[in-house]
SEGU-908114 format. One line per 2 residues: number of its first residue (from 1); their letters; for each residue z, y, x of N, C-alpha, C, CB. Coordinates in steps of 0.2 Angstrom, whole numbers. Atoms other than C-alpha are relative to their C-alpha. Glycine has a CB too. Layout:
REM SEGU-908114
NUM) A) Z:Y:X:Z:Y:X:Z:Y:X:Z:Y:X  ...
This chain:
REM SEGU-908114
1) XX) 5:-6:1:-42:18:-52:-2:2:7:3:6:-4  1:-1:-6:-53:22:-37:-1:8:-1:-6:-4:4
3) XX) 2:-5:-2:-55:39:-30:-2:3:5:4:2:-2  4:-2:-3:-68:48:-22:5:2:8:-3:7:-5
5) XX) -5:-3:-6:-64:49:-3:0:7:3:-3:-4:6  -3:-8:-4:-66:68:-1:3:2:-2:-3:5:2
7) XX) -6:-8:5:-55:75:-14:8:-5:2:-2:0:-14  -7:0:-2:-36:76:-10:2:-7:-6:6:9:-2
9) XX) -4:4:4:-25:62:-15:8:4:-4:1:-7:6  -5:-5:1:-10:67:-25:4:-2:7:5:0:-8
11) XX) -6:3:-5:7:65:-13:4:-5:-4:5:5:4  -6:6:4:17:55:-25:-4:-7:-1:3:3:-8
13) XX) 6:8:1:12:35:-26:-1:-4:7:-10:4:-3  2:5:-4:7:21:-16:-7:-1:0:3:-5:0
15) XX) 9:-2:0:-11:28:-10:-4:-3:6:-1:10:0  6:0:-6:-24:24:2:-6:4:-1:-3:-5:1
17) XX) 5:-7:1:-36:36:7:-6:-2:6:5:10:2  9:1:-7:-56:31:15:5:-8:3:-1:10:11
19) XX) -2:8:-4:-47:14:20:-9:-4:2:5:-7:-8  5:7:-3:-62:0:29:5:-6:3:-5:3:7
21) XX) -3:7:-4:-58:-17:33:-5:-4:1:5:-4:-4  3:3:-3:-66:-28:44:0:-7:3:0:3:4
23) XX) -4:4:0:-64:-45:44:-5:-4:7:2:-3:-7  5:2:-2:-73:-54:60:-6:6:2:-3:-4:-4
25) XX) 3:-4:-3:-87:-47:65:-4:5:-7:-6:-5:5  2:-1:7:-91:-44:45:3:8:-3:2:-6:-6
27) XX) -5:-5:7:-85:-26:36:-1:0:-7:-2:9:1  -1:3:7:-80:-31:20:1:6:-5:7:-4:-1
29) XX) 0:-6:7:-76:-14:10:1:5:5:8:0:-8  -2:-8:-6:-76:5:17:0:5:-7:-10:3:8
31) XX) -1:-9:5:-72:23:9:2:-2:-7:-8:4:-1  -6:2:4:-58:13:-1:5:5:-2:2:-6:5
33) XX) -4:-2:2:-48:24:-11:4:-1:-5:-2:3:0  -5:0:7:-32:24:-23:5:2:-1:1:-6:-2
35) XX) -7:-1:1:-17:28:-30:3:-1:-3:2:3:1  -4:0:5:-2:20:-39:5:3:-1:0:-5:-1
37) XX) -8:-5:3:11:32:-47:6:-6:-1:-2:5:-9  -5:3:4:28:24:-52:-1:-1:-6:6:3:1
39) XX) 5:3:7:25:14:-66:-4:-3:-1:-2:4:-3  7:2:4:8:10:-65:-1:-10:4:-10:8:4
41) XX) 3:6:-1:-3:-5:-60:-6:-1:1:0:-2:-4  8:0:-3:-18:-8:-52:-4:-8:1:1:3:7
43) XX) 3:9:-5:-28:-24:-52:-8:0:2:0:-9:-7  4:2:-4:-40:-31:-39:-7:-3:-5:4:-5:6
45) XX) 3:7:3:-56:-36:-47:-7:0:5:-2:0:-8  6:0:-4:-72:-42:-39:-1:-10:4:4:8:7
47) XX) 2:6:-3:-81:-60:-33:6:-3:7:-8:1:4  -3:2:-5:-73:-72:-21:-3:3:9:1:-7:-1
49) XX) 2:-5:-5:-75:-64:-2:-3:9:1:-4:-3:0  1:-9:1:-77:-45:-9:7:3:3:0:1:-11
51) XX) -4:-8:-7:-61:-39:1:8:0:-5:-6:13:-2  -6:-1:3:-47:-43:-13:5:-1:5:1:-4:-5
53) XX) -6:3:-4:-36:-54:-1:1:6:6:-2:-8:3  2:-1:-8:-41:-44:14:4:8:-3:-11:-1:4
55) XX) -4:-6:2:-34:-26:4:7:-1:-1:-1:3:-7  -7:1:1:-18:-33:-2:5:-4:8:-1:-6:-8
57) XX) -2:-1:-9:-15:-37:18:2:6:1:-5:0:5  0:-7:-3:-18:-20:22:6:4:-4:-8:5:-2
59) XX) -3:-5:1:-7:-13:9:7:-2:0:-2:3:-4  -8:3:-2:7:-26:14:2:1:8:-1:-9:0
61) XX) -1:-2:-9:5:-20:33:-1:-3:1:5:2:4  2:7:-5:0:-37:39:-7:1:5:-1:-9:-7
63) XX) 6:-4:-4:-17:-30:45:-1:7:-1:-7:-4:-2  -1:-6:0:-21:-15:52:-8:5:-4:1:1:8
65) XX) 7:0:0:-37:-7:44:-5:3:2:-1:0:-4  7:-2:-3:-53:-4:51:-1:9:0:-6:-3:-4
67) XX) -2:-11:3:-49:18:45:1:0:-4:-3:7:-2  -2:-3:10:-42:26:33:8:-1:5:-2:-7:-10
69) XX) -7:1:-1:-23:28:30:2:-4:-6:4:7:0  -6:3:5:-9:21:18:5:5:-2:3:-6:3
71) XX) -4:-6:3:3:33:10:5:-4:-2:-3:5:-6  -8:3:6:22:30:1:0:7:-2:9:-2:3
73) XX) -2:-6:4:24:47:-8:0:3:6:6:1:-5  1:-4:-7:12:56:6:3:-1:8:1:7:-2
75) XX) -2:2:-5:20:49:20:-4:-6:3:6:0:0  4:8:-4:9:37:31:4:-5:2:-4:0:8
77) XX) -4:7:-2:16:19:33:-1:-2:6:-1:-6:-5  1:4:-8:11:17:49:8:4:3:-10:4:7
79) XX) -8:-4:-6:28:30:54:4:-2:-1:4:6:-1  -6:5:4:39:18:47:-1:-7:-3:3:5:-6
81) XX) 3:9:3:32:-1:45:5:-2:-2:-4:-7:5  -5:8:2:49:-10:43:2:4:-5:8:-3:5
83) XX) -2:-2:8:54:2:28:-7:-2:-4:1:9:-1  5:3:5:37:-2:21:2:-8:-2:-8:0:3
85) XX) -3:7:1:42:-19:23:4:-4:-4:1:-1:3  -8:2:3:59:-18:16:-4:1:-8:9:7:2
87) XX) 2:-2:5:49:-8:0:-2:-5:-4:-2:4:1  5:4:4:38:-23:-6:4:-8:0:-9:1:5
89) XX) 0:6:-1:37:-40:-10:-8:-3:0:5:-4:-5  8:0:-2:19:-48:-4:2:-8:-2:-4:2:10
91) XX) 2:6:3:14:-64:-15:-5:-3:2:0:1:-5  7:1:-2:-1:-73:-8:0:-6:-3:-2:1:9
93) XX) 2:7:1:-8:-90:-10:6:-4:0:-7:-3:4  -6:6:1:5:-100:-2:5:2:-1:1:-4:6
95) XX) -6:1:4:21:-103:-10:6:2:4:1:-7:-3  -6:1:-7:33:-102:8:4:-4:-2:5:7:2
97) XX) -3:4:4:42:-116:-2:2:-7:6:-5:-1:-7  -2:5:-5:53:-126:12:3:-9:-4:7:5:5
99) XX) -3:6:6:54:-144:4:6:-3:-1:-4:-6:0  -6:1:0:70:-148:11:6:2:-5:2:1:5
101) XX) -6:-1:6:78:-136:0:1:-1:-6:1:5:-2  -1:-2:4:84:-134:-16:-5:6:-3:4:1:0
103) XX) 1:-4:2:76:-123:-29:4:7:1:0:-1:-5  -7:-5:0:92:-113:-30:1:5:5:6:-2:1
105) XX) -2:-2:-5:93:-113:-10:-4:4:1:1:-3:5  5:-5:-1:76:-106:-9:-1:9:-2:-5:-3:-4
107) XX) -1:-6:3:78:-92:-20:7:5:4:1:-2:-10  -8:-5:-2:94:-88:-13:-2:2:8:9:-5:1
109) XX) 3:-4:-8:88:-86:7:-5:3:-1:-2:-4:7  4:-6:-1:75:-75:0:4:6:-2:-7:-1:-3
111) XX) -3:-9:4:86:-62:-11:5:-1:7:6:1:-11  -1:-1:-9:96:-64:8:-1:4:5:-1:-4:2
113) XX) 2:-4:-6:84:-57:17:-1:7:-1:-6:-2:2  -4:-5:1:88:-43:5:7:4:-1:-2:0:-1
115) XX) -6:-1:-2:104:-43:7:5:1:-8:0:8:6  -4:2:9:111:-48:-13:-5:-2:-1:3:7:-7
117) XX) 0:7:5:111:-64:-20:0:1:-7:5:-4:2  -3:0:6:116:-59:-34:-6:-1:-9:5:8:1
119) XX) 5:2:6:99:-61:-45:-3:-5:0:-5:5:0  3:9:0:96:-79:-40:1:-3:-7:5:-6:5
121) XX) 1:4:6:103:-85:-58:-5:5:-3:7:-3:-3  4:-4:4:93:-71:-66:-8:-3:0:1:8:2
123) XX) 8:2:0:76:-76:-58:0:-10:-2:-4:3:11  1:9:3:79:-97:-61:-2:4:-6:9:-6:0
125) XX) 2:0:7:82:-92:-80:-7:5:-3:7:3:-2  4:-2:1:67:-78:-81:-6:-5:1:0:5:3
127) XX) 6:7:-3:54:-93:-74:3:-4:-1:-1:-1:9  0:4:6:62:-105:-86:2:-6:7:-8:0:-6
129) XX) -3:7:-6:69:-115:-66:7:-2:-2:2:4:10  -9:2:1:88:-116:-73:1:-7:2:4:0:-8
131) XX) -3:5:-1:88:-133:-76:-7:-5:8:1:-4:-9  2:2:-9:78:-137:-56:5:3:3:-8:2:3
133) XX) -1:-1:-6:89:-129:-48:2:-3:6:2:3:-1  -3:3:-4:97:-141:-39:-5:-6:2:7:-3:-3
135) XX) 2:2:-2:83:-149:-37:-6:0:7:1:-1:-4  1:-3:-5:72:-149:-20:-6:-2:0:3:-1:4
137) XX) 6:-5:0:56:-141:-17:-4:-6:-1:-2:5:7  8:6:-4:46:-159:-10:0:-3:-10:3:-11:9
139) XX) 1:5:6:49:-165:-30:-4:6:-6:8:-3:-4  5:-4:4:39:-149:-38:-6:-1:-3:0:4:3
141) XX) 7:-1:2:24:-149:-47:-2:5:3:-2:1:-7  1:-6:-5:13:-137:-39:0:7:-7:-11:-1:6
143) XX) -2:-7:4:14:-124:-56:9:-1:0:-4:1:-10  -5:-2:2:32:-126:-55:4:3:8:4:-7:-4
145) XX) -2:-3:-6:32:-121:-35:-3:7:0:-3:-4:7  1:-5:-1:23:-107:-41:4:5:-5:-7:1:0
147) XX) -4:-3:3:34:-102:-52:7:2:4:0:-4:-5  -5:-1:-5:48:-104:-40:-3:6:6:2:-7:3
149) XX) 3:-5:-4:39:-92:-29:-1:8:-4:-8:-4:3  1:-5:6:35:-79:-44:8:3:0:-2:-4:-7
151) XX) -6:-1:3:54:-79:-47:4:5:6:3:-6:-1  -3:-7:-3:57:-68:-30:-1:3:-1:1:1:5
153) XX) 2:-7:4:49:-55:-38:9:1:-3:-8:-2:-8  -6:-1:3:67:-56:-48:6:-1:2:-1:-3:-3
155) XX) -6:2:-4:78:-64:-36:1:7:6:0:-9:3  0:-2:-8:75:-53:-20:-5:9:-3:-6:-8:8
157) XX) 5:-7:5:67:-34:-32:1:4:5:5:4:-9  3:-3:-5:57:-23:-22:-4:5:-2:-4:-3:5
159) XX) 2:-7:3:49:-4:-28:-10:-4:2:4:11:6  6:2:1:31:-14:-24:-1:-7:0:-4:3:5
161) XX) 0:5:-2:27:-28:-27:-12:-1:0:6:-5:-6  8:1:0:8:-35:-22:0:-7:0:-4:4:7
163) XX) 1:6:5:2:-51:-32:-7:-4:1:2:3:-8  6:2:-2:-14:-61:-23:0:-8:-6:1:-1:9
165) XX) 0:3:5:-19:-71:-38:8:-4:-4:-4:-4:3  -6:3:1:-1:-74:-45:1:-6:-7:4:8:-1
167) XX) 1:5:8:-6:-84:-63:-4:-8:2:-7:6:-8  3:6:-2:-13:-98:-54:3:-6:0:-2:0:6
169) XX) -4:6:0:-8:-115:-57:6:2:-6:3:-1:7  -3:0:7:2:-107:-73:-3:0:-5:3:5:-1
171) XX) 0:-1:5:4:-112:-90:-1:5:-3:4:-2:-3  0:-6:5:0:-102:-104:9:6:-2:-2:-5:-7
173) XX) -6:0:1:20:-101:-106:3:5:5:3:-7:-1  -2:-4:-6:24:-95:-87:-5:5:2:0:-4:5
175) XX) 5:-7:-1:8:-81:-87:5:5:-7:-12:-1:-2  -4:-4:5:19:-75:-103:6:4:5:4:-4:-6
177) XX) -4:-1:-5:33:-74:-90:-1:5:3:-1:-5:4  1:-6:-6:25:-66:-76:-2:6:-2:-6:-2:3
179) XX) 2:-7:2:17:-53:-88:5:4:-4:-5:-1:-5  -5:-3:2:34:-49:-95:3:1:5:4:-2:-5
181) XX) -4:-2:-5:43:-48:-81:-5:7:6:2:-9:5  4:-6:-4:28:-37:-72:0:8:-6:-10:-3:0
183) XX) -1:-3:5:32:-27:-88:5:6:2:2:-3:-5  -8:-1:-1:49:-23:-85:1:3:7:5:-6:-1
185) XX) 1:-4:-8:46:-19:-67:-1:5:-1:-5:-2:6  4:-8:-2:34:-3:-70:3:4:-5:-8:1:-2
187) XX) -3:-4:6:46:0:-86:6:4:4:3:-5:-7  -5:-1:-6:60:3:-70:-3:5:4:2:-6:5
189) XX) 5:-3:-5:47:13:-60:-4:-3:7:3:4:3  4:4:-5:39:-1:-50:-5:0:-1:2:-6:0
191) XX) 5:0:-2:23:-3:-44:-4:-6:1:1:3:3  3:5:2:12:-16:-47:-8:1:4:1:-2:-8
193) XX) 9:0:-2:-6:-21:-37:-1:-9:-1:-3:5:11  1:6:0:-13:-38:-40:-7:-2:-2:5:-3:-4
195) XX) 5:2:2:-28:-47:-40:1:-7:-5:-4:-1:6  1:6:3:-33:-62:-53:-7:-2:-4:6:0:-5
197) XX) 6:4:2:-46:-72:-60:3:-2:-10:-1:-7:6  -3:1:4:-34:-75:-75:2:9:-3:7:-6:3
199) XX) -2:-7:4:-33:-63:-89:8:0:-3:-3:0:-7  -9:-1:0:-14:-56:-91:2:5:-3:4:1:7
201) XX) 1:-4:3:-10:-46:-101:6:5:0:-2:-2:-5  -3:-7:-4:-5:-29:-93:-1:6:-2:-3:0:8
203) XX) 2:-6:3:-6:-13:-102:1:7:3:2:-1:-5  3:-6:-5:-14:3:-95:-2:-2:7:6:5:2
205) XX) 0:0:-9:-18:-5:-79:-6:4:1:0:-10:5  6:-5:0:-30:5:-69:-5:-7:4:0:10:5
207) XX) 5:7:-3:-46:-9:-64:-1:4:9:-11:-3:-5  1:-1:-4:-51:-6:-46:-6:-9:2:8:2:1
209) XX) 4:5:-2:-70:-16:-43:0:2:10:-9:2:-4  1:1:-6:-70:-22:-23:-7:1:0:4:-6:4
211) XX) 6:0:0:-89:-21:-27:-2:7:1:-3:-4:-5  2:-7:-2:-88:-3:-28:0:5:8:4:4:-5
213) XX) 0:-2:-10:-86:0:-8:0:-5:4:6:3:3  1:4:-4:-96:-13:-3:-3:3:6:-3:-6:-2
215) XX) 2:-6:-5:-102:-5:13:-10:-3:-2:4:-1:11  6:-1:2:-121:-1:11:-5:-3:3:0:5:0
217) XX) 5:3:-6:-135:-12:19:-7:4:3:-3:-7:-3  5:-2:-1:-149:-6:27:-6:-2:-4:0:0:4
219) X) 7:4:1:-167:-8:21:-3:-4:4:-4:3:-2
């Protein structure tokens, strides 16, 4: 749900307020506003090149943006990046999928980098990986690397997670998946933003068009 840049944002939520981003010499979206409460859901919609990938940056902290701020429950994430960091998990196009490993090992040096393992068999069996696990990355189909990539959502669980086309290269069977498991996150009080091209079926989400703050051209 966007909201007007001059009226207060609440403090609770994972907001941005008047955000611009600039990619090159190009500004791609300005006077960018939103906010997701615990619980909710937000998805990215809008043409290719409209500003999806280039928001779900910004609100991963990987780029800085052109103005505006970023909120956690009214606190700017610029005062504290590595806690923003610890807070999310940032899903993008590529898979990070090291071929040498294992399914198993994969999943497991990422719930590592949060410090418990302990949901590696949980995320294999959600993403239907059990019986791969022992096997390694270079023998994947590419929907079963994206599946294995989906599954740190479960193995390595983070209060945001942000999802840059996440249903791509999934079956009908594994967007079930994804959409139960995104379920069960906001049913916990997680926070969900994702763009897709693939309908998923997500209930209450609030849409959010990148067309609505394309910046304005002259005549």
């Amino acid at each position: 749900m966007s909201a007007p840049s001059d009226l207060p944002l609440p403090s609770g939520g994972f907001c941005g307020r008047s955000l611009a981003c600039r990619r090159g010499e190009r500004l791609v979206f300005a006077r960018l506003s939103f906010c997701v409460p615990a619980g909710g859901a937000l998805v990215l919609a809008g043409p290719n090149g409209s500003g999806k990938s280039s928001l779900l940056r910004l609100m991963a902290g990987l780029t800085p943006p052109e103005s505006g701020d970023l909120l956690w429950d009214g606190t700017p994430i610029a005062e504290d990046r590595a806690a923003h960091r610890a807070r999310l998990c940032f899903i993008g196009h590529q898979e990070a999928v090291k071929p040498v490993l294992t399914v198993a090992e994969t999943l497991a040096f990422w719930a590592g980098m949060q410090g418990d393992s302990r949901g590696v068999e949980a995320a294999l069996a959600r993403f239907r990986l059990a019986p791969l696990a022992r096997s390694p990355c270079r023998l994947l189909s590419a929907g079963q690397r994206r599946r294995l990539a989906l599954a740190r959502l479960v193995a390595s669980p983070a209060p945001l997670w942000l999802l840059d086309e996440p249903a791509t290269g999934l079956d009908a069977e594994a967007q079930a998946d994804l959409a139960a498991v995104i379920a069960e996150h906001r049913r916990n009080g997680g926070r969900v933003v994702l763009s897709t091209h693939t309908p998923l079926a997500i209930e209450n989400a609030m849409p959010l068009s990148l067309l609505d703050f394309a910046p304005r051209r002259a005549a």
